[in-house]
C-alpha positions as CSV (number, residue, x, y, z in Angstrom):
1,X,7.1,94.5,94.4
2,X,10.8,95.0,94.6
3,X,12.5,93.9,98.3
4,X,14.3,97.0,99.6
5,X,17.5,95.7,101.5
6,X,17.8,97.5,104.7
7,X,20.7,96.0,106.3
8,X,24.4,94.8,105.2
9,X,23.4,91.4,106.5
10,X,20.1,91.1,104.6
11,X,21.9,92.4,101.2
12,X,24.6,89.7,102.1
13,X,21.8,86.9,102.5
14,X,19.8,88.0,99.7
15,X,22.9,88.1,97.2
16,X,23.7,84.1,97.9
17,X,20.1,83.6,97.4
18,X,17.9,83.8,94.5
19,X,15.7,86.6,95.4
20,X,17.8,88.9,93.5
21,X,18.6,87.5,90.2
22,X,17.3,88.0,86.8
23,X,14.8,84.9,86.7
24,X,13.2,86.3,90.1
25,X,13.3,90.3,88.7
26,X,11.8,89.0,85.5
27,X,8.9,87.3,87.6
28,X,8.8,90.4,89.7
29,X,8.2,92.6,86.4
30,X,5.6,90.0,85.4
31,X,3.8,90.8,88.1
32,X,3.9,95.0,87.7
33,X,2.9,94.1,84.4
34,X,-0.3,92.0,85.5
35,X,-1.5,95.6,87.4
36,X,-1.0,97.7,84.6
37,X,-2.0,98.1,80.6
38,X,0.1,97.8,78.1
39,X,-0.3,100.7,75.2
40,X,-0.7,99.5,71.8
41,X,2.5,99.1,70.2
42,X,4.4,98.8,73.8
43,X,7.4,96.8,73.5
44,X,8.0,93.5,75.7
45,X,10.2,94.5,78.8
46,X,13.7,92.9,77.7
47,X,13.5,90.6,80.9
48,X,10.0,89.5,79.4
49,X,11.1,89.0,76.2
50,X,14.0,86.3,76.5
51,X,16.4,85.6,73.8
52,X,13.8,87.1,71.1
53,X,14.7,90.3,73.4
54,X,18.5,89.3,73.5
55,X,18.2,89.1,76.9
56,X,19.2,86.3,78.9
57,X,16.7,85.7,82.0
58,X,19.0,83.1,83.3
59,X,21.4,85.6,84.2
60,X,22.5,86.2,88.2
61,X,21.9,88.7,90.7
62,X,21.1,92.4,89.7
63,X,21.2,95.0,92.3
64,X,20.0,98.5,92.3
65,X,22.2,100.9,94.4
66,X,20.3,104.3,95.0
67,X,22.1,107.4,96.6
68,X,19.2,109.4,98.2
69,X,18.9,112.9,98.8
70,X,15.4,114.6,99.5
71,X,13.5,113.2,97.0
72,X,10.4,110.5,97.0
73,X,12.0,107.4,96.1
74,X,8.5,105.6,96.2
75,X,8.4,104.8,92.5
76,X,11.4,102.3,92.7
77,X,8.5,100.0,94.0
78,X,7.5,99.9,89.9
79,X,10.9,98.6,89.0
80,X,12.0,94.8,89.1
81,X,15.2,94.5,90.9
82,X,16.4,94.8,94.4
83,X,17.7,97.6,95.8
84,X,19.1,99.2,98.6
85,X,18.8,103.4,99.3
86,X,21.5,105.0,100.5
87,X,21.0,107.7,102.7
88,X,23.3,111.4,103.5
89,X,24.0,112.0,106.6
90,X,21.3,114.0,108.3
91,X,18.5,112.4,106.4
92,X,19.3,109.1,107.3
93,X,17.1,106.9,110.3
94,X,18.5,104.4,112.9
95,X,16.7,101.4,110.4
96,X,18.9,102.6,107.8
97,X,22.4,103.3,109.7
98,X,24.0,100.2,107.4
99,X,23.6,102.3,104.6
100,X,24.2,105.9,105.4
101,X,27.2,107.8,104.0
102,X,28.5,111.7,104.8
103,X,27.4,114.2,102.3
104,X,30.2,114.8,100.1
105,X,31.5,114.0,96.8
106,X,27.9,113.7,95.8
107,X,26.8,110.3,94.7
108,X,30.7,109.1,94.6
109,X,31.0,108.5,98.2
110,X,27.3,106.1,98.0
111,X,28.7,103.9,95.4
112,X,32.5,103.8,96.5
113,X,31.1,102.9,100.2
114,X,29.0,100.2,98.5
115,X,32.3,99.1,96.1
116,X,34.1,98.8,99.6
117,X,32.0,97.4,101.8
118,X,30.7,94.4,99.5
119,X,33.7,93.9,97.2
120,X,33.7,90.2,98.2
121,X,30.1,89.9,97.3
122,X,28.9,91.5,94.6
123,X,26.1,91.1,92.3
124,X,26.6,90.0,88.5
125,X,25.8,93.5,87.8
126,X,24.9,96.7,89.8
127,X,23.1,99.6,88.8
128,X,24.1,102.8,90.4
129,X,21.4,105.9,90.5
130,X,20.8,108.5,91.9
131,X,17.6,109.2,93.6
132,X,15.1,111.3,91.1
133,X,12.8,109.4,88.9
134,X,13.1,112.1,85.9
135,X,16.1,114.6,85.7
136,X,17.6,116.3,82.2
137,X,19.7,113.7,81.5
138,X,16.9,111.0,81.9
139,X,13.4,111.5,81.6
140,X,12.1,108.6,83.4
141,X,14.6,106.0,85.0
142,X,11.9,103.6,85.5
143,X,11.0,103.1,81.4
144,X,14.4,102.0,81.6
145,X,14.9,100.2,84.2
146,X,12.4,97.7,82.6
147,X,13.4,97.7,79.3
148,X,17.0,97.7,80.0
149,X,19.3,94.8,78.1
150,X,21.5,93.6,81.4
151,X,23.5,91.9,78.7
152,X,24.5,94.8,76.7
153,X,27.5,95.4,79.4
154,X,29.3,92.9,77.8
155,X,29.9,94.9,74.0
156,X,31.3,98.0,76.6
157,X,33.8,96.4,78.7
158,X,31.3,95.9,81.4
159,X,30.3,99.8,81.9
160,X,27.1,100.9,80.5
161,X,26.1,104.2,81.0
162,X,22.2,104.7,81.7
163,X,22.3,108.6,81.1
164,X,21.9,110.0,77.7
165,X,23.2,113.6,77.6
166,X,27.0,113.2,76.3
167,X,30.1,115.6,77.1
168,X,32.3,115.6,74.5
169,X,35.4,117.6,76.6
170,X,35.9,119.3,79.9
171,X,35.9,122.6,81.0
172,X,39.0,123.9,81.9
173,X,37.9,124.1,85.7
174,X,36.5,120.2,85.6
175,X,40.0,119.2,84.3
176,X,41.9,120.7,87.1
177,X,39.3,118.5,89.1
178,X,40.6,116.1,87.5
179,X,44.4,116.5,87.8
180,X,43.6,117.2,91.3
181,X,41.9,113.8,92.1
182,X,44.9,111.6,90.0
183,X,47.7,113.8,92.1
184,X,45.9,112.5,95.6
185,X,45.2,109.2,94.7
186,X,48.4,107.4,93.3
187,X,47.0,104.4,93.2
188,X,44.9,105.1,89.9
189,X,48.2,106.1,88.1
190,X,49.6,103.1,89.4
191,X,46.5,100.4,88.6
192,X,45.2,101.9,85.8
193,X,46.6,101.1,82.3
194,X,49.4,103.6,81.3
195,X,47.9,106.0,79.0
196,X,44.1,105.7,80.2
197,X,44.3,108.9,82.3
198,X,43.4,112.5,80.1
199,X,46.5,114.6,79.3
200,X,44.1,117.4,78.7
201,X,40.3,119.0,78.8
202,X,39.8,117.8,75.3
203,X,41.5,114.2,75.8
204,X,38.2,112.9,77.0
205,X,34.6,112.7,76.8
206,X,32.2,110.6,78.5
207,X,28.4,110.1,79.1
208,X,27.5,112.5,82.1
209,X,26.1,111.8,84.9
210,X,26.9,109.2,86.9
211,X,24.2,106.6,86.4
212,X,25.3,103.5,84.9
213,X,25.6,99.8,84.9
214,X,29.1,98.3,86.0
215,X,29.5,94.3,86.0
216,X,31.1,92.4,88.7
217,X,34.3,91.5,86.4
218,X,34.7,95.3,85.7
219,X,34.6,96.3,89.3
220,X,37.1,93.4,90.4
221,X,39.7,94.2,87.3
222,X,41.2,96.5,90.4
223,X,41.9,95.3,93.7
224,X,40.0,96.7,96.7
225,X,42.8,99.2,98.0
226,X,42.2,101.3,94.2
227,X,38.1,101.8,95.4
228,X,39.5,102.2,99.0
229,X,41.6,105.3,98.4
230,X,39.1,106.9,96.0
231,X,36.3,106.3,99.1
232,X,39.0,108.3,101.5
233,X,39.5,110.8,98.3
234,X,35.5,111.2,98.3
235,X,34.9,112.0,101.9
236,X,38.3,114.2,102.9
237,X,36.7,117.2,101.5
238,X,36.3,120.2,103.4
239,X,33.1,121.1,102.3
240,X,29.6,119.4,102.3
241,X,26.9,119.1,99.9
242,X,27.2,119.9,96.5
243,X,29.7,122.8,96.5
244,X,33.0,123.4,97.0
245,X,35.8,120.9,97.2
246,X,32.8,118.5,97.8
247,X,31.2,119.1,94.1
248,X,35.0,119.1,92.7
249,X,35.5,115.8,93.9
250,X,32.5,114.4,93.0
251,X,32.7,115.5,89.5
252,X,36.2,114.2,88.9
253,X,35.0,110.4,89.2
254,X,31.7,111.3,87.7
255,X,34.0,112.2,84.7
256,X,36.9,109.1,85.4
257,X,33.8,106.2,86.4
258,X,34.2,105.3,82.1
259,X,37.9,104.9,82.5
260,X,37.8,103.0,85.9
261,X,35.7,100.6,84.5
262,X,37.6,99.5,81.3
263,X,36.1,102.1,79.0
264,X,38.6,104.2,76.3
265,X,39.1,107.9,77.8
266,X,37.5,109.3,75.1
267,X,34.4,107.0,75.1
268,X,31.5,106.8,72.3
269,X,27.9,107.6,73.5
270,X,25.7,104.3,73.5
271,X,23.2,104.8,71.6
272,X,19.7,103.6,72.5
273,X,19.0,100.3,70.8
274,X,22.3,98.8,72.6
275,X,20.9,100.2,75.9
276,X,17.1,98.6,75.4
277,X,16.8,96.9,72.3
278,X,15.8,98.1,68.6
279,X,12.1,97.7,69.7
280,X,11.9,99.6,73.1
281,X,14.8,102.6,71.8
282,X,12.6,105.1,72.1
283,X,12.2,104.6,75.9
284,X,15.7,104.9,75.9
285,X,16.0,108.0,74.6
286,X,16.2,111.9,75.8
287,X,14.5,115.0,74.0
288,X,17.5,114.9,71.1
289,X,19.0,112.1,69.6
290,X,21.9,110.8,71.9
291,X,24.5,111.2,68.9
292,X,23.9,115.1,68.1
293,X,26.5,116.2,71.4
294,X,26.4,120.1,70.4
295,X,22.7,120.1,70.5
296,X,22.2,118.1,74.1
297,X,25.3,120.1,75.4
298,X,23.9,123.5,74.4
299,X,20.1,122.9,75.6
300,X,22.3,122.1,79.2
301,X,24.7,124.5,78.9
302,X,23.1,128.1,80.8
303,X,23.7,131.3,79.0
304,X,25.5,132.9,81.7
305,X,28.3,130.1,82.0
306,X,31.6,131.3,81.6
307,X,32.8,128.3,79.8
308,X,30.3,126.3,78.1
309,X,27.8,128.9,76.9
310,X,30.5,129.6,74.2
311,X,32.2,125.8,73.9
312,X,28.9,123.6,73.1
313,X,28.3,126.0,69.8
314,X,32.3,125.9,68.8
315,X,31.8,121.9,69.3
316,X,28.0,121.9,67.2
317,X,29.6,123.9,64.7
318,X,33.3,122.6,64.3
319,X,34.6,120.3,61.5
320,X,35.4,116.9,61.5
321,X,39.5,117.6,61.3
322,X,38.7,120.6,63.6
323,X,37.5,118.0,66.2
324,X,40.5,115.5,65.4
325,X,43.0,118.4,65.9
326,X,41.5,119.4,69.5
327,X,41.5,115.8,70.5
328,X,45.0,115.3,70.1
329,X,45.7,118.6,71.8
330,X,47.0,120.5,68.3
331,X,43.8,122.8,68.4
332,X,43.0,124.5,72.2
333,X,39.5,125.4,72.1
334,X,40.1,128.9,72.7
335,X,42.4,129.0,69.8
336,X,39.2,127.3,67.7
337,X,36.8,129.8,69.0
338,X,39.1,133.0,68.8
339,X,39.4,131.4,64.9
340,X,35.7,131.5,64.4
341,X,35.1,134.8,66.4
342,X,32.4,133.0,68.6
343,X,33.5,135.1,72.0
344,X,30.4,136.9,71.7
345,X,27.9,134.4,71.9
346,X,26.4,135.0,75.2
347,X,27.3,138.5,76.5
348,X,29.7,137.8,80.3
349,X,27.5,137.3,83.1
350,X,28.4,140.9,85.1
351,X,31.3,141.0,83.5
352,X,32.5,138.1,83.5
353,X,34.6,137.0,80.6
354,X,35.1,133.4,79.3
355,X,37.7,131.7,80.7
356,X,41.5,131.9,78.1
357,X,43.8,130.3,80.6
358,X,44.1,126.4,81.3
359,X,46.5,127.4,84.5
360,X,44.2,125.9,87.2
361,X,45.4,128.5,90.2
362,X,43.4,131.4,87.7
363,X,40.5,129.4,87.2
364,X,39.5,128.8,90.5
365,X,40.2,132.4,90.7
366,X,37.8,133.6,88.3
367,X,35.2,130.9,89.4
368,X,35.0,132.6,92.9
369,X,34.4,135.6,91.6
370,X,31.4,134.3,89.8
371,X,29.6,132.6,92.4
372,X,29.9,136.3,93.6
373,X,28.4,137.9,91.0
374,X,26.0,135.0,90.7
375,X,24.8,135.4,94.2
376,X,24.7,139.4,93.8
377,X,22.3,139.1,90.9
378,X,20.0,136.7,93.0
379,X,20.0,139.4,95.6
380,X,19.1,141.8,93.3
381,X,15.9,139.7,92.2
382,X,14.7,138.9,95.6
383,X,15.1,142.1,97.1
384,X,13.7,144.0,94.2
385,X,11.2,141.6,92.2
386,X,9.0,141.9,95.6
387,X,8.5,145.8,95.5
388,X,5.6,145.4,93.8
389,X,4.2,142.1,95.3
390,X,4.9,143.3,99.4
391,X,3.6,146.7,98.5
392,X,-0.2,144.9,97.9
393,X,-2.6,148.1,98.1
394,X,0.2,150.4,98.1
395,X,1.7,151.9,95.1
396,X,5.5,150.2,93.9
397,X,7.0,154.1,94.1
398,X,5.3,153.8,98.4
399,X,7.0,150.8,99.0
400,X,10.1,152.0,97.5
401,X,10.2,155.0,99.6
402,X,10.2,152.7,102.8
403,X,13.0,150.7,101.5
404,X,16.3,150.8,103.3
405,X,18.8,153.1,101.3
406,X,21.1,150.5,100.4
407,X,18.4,149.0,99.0
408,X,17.1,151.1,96.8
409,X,20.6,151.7,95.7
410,X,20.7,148.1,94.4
411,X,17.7,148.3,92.9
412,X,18.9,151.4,90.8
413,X,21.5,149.0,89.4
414,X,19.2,146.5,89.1
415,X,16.8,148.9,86.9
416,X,19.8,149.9,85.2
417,X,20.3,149.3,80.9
418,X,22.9,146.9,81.7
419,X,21.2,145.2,84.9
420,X,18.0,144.5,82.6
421,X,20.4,142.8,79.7
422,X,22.1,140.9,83.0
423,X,18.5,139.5,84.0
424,X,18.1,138.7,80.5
425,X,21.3,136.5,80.7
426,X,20.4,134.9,83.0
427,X,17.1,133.4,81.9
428,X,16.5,129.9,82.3
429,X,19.7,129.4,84.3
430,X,19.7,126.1,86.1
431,X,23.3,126.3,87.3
432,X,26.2,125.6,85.3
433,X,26.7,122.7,83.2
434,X,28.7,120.9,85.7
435,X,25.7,120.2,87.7
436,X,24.2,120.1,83.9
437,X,20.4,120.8,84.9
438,X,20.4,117.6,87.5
439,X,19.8,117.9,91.3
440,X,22.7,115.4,92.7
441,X,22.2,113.5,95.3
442,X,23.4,115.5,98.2
């Protein structure tokens, strides 16, 4: 089984050691393997499976750095490397205080705490999660965990994504995350190489996410004081959770982790057999193949969003020079989707229309408004879903009749033509695609 780290003194002893490296994780995953039986056909874990695996079992220490929420973290005892769990604020036990961070920025502020706190002794290589076994973006972390190539970090500057879902451009609203994050942290502009930072929404594209593998040289390309200021960045927002200027901040380095680490701003998806080897790719992989983006990005994107619900088909459906000529900021994608008449994909959630306007003061604007109307239809489905339900014996037209006036008021708009197409809209919805069908951890 895996040894849990509980304390910044027994991660410190166990990194000089050899309890964490690959030679002990591979022994470790020996053992799982002992317990359990192999399907016909399984592929040798890379760790197993030596050079004939391209994997190097000779390696050093790997660490697994978990940022947990609420959810049962038990099967990280099935996985071979050592790990620590860091725990939010309010969740967290006195056995745990050495790794306990304030709930904001989502997983940022876990892995900038741990980037801090153990700059002078890190691992070979660190893999950063957060805390559910399965999600939309990854069906089963574990598969991968054991069949991951540790060596593959070395053909991507040292940054190897783990997810599988890629983003090809930002919303308008992400990118003023963005622009917000560089303006309040100097240091990246003056670290990172000139030119690395995104001009624009459509100057960048990444793997979403935020679970990936980073090595020790890419962390340590940057002194301390860059991973410093972004951990102050991470926890001086106002708001807690995953909203607000909490969420913003933790989606601006969820989109900027790539660049941090060495990668191009407008990075490749990795496809599967670089991530596990030709043999075990298809534990790698995620419902479509990693390389159709319009398709993964659509099955994400809600039909309600204001944004994406209209963008992920432009994208599926634009050319090859279409593509070139919104990279290098000639083609704006509401120009492109004006072009193709493609407004009228999804019909506006309440009436809300898509965003035309990259001026960052309006956006936030219009994205108040539709947490509004977002929370106004959920009233609308509690408060009148139940008629029939909390009526039991008694007839639905009874129940309404006891029903407070304002009440049945909304529920006349709710039964309304245009209040059944809004319910209709909103099928499926599992938030918008900045929190892209994933609970984060916080």
């Amino acid at each position: 089984m895996a040894p849990r780290l509980y304390t910044a003194q027994g991660l410190r002893a166990a990194l000089s050691s050899a309890v964490c490296s690959r030679a002990c994780a591979a022994s470790r995953l020996r053992g799982l393997d002992a317990n359990r039986t192999r399907r016909a056909g399984e592929p040798l874990p890379c760790l197993l499976g030596g050079a004939r695996a391209g994997c190097d079992p000779a390696g050093g220490n790997v660490l697994l750095v978990v940022s947990h929420w609420n959810a049962d973290v038990r099967y990280l005892r099935a996985q071979p490397y050592c790990y620590v769990v860091y725990e939010k604020h309010g969740n967290a036990q006195q056995h745990v205080i050495d790794f306990a961070v304030p709930n904001k920025a989502n997983e940022a502020s876990t892995y900038l705490h741990f980037l801090t706190h153990f700059f002078d002794a890190l691992p070979e290589a660190t893999l950063f999660l957060q805390d559910g076994r399965s999600s939309a973006h990854n069906p089963d972390v574990v598969g991968i965990l054991r069949h991951l190539r540790l060596d593959a970090a070395a053909a991507t500057s040292g940054y190897l994504p783990l997810n599988s879902v890629h983003v090809p451009f930002l919303s308008p609203s992400a990118f003023c995350h963005v622009q917000a994050c560089v303006a309040e942290v100097p240091s990246m502009r003056r670290f990172l190489p000139s030119g690395s930072l995104p001009r624009h929404q459509m100057d960048v594209s990444y793997t979403c996410c935020a679970q990936f593998l980073v090595t020790r040289d890419a962390v340590l390309t940057h002194p301390k004081r860059v991973y410093e200021d972004l951990y102050t960045y991470a926890l001086g927002s106002s708001d807690y959770g995953h909203r607000g200027d909490s969420f913003a901040r933790g989606e601006c380095l969820e989109i900027l982790w790539h660049v941090l680490f060495g990668r191009p701003r407008v990075d490749a998806p990795v496809p599967p057999a670089t991530l596990c080897g030709d043999a075990a790719a298809a534990r790698c992989m995620i419902r479509n193949s990693i390389n159709t983006m319009g398709p993964n990005l659509r099955g994400l994107a809600p039909a309600d969003d204001p944004f994406w619900s209209w963008a992920a088909p432009l994208w599926e459906r634009s050319s090859v020079e279409e593509r070139r000529s919104m990279r290098a900021g000639k083609l704006s994608p509401f120009d492109a989707v004006s072009r193709r008449g493609l407004l009228g994909v999804a019909p506006p959630l309440l009436g809300v229309a898509p965003p035309l306007s990259t001026n960052c003061s309006l956006l936030e604007a219009q994205s108040e408004a539709l947490v509004s109307r977002r929370k106004l239809r959920t009233t609308l489905q509690q408060t009148c879903t139940t008629r029939g339900t909390r009526a039991g014996a008694r007839s639905a037209a009874g129940y309404a009749a006891t029903m407070l006036l304002h009440d049945r008021a909304l529920c006349t708009l709710y039964d309304a033509p245009g209040g059944a197409q809004e319910r209709g809209a909103g099928t499926g919805v599992r938030g918008g695609l900045a929190r892209r069908g994933r609970r984060k951890a916080g």
